[in-house]
N, C-alpha and C positions, 0 to 999 in steps of 0.2 A: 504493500500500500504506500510506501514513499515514493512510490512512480507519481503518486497523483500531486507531487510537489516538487522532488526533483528528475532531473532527465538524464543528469551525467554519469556515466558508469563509476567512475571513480569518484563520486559523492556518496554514492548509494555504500559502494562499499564499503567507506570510511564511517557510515551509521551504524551500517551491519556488522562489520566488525571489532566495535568497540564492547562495554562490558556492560550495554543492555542487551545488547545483542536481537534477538528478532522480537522482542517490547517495541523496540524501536517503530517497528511495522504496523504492530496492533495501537501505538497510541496514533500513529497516524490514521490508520481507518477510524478510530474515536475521535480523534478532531474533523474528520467527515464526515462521521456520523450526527455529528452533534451541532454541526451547522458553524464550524469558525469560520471564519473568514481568510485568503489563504495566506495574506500576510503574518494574520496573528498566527496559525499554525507553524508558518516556516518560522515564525522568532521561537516560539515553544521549542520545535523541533531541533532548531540551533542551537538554544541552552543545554539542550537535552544531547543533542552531541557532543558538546566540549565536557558534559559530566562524562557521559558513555566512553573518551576518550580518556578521562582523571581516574576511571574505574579501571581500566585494563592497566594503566600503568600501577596502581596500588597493586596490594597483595589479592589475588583473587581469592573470592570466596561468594559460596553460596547465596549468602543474605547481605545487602549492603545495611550497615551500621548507621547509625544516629552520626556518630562522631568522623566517619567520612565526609555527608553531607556538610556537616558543619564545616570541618578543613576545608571542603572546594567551595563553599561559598564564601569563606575568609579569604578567599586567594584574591578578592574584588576589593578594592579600595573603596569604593562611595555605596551609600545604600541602594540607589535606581535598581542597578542589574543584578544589587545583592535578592531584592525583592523579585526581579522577574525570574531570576534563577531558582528562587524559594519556590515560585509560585510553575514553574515548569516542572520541579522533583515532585510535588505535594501531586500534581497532575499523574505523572509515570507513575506516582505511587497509589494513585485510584486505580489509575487502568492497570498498574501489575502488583496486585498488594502481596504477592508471594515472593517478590524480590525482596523485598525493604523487614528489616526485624522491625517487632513491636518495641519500641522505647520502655524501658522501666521505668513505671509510676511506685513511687512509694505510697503503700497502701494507707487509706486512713482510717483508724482505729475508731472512727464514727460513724462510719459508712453501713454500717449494719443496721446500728440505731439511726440514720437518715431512711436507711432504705422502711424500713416498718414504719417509721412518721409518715411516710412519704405514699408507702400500702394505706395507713390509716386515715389521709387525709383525701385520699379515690373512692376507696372501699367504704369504709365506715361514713363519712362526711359527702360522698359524691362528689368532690368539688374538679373541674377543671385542669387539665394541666398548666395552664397557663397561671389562673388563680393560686395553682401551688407553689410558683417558685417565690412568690414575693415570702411565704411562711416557713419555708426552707431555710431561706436565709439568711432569718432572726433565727433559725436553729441551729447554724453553723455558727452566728456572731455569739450568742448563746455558750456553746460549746465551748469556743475560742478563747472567750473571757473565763471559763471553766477553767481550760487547760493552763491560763497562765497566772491567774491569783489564787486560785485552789491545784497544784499540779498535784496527782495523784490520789486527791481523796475520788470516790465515786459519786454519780448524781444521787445516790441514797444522803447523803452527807450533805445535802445543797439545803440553805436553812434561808428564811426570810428577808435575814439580812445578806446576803449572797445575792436575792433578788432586788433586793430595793437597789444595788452596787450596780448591777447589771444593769436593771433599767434607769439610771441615770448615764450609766455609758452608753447605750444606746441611743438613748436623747439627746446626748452633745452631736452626736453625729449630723442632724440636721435639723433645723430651725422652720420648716414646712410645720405648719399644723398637722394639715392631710398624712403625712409621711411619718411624723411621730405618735398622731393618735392609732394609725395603723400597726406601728412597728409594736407599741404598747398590746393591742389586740392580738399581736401575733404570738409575741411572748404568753402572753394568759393561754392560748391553744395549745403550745407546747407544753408549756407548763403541767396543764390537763391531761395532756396526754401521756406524760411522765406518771403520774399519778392511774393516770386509766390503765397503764400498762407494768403498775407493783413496781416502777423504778427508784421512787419515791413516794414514801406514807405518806406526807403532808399535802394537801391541797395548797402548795405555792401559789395558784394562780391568785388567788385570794387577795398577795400580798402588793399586788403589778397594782401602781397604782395609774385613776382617771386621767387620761388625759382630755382637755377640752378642744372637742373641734365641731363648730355650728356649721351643720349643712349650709345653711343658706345665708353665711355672713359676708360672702365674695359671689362678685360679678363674675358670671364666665365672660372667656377671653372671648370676642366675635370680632367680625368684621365689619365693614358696613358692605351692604348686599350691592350697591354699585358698584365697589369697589371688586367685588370679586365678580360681576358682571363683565366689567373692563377688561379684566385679566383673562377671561374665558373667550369673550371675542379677539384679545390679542392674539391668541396662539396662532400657527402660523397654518400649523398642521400639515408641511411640506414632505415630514420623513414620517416613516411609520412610529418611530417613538411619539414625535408629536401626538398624532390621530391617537395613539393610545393615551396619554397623557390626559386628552383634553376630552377623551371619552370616561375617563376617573373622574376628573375635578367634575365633568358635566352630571356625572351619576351622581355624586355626593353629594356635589349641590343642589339637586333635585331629590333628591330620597332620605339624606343622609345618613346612608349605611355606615358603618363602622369601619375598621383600618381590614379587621379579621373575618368581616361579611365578604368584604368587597374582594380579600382573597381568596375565599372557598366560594366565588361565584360560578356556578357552572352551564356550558351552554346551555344543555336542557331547562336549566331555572328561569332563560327570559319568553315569555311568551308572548312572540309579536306580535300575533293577531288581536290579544286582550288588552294590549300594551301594559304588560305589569311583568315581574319579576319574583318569582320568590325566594326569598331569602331564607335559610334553611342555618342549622346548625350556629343560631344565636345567642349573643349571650344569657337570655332571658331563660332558654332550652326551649324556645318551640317555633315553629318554622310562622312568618308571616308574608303581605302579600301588599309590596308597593308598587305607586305607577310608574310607567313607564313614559314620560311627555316628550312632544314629539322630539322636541330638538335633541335630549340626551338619547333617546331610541333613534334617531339618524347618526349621531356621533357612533352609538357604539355600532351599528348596523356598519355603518362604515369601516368600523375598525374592523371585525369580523370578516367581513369580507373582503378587505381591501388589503390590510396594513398586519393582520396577526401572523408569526411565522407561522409556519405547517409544523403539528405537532399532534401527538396521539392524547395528549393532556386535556381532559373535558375542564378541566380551567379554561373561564374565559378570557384572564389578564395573564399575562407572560412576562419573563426577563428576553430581552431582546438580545442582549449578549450572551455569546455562548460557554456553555450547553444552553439550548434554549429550555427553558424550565418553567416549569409557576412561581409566581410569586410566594412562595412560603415563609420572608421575612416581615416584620411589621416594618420594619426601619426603612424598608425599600418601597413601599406605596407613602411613608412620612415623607423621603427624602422626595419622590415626585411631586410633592402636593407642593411643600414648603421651595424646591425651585422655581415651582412654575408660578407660585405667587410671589417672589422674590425677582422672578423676571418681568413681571407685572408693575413692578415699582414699588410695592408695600414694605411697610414696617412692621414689622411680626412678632410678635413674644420670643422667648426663647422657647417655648416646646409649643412646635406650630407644626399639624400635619393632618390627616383627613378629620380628627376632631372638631378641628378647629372649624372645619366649612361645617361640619356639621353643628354646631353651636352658633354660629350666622345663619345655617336655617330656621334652625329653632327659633332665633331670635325675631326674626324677617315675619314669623308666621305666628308668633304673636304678637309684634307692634302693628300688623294685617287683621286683629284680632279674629283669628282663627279660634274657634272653641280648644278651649286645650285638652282635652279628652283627643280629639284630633291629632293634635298632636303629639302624644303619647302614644298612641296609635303609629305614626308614622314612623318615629323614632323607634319602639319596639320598647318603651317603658315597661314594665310590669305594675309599676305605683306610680301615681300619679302627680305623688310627691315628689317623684323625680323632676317632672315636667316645670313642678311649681316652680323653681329655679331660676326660669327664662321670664316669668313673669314679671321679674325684679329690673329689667332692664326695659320696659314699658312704660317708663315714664309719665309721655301723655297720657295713658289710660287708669296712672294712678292718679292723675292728677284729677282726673275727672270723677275720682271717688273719693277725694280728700275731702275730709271735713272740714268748712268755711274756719277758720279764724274768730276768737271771741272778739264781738267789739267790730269786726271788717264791716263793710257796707255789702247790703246785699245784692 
């Protein structure tokens, strides 16, 4: 398969016989299969031979080492091709993971008791993989502060004051309301569940003390609904990223699905003819049914049709760089939302990403005074208390229920 990149007889050989040896051939059918581009393949394939060439000269053997890697890629002075070098082995080592040893992790002697927290917090509690890791990781910081102010006693031995120490460490760490009354909550589950699992007699959680955080004493972050009007008719939509681009912001602004909807969208869930979409596997747990208007159902028609790679993935949004793939990071539909309103002109919070349009819809459709039942609906609320939030940012509409002034003229 290096035919399909190079043509000289005496290149091919120099691939082939260096100390990947015929890898060399199967990464190349994987970068055609996987839709590169041929330049990025030939620069892969380049790094991959001056490694394949550092291999035959070392000592041969079986399994290439950790600390080989390491040496050839110290042989580079500046970080650029220390990186693309990185990122060309990490490549040979997908496509031939029986070359390369497994690096030795030192084991961690918590990891038994994460793994049953972690069983307990699926099984027993149902919650989320996602929902889980925030709780994990007050278990680790937890543990951490275990091992280095009490080294050696066992969590049987973990007494009140151990907790109260603990969660004031925890709470230096950040100054977020949101973040610390969470972090405190998180502690109290563990806690319990130390207790639920005879690790410790004492009901610790007990001792975790209140943290105050009022749902509704902050403005969500929005936009103003022109402003992301503007930025949606700027796009250019010349390349297929675009057309996908501007087929997100247009869904989100119109529905506003979530970061985690919008990536498990799948084709069969838009239904042209009805123009609606169903959204499935939400955070709420139950599948719901928005519309589809026409301009965001032309954007994405377009992109589907037009602009999506070719791929077996009933994902309807894709990474366009290759391997062409789904979307399965949240960071990767944040980082599209927040460029494309940063190419717009705007001035953004610091955590601005599909939320955020969606918190300008919200906003938009109740200063529209839309029934907010409606909108809880739209949004996929479960309580309605949720919703109530957006109503804070209505100004005129509270103005017009404000009770008159003692004493004003009427």
């Amino acid at each position: 398969m290096l035919e399909l990149y190079y043509k000289y007889p005496r290149v091919l050989r120099r691939l082939r016989n260096g100390g990947l040896g015929d890898e060399m051939d199967r990464i190349s059918a994987y970068l055609s299969e996987h839709g590169y581009k041929r330049g990025s393949a030939r620069v892969y394939l380049s790094r991959l031979g001056k490694f394949s060439d550092h291999l035959s000269r070392a000592a041969r053997a079986t399994l290439i080492e950790q600390t080989v890697i390491d040496r050839f890629i110290g042989e580079y002075s500046s970080e650029t091709p220390r990186l693309s070098v990185r990122a060309a082995i990490e490549l040979a080592r997908r496509v031939a993971p029986e070359r390369f040893s497994i690096p030795s992790v030192e084991p961690d002697p918590h990891q038994p008791l994460l793994n049953a927290y972690l069983d307990h917090l699926r099984r027993i509690r149902g919650l989320e993989p996602k929902t889980c890791e925030g709780r994990l990781l007050a278990a680790r910081r937890v543990l951490a502060w275990h091992d280095v102010h009490v080294p050696g006693q066992p969590l049987a031995m973990m007494t009140s004051e151990h907790v109260l120490a603990v969660v004031e460490h925890l709470l230096a760490l950040s100054s977020n309301p949101y973040t610390r009354s969470a972090t405190t909550s998180y502690v109290r589950v563990f806690l319990r569940f130390l207790h639920w699992s005879d690790l410790n007699g004492q009901d610790l959680a007990r001792f975790v003390p209140r943290t105050p955080c009022y749902q509704l004493a902050h403005l969500p972050p929005h936009l103003a609904w022109e402003d992301i009007r503007r930025v949606i008719d700027a796009i250019d939509a010349a390349t297929p990223v675009d057309v996908r681009d501007r087929a997100i912001l247009l869904l989100v602004a119109t529905t506003g699905l979530r970061n985690k909807e919008l990536r498990a969208l799948e084709l069969e869930d838009i239904h042209w003819r009805k123009a609606e979409v169903v959204v499935r596997r939400t955070k709420a747990k139950r599948d719901r049914v928005v519309p589809l208007l026409q301009e965001a159902g032309e954007a994405l028609a377009n992109y589907v049709l037009h602009a999506r790679p070719k791929s077996d993935s009933p994902r309807v949004f894709l990474q366009h760089i290759p391997p062409v793939r789904p979307i399965d990071n949240s960071g990767v539909i944040s980082r599209i939302v927040r460029s494309t309103l940063e190419r717009g002109g705007l001035q953004l919070p610091r955590v601005a990403g599909a939320h955020l349009v969606r918190h300008s819809l919200a906003t938009q459709l109740v200063s529209q005074r839309r029934p907010i039942n409606e909108v809880a609906d739209l949004l996929g609320h479960r309580s309605i208390d949720t919703t109530a939030i957006y109503v804070k940012v209505a100004v005129t509409q509270l103005a017009d229920v404000a009770l008159p002034f003692p004493g004003s003229a009427p």
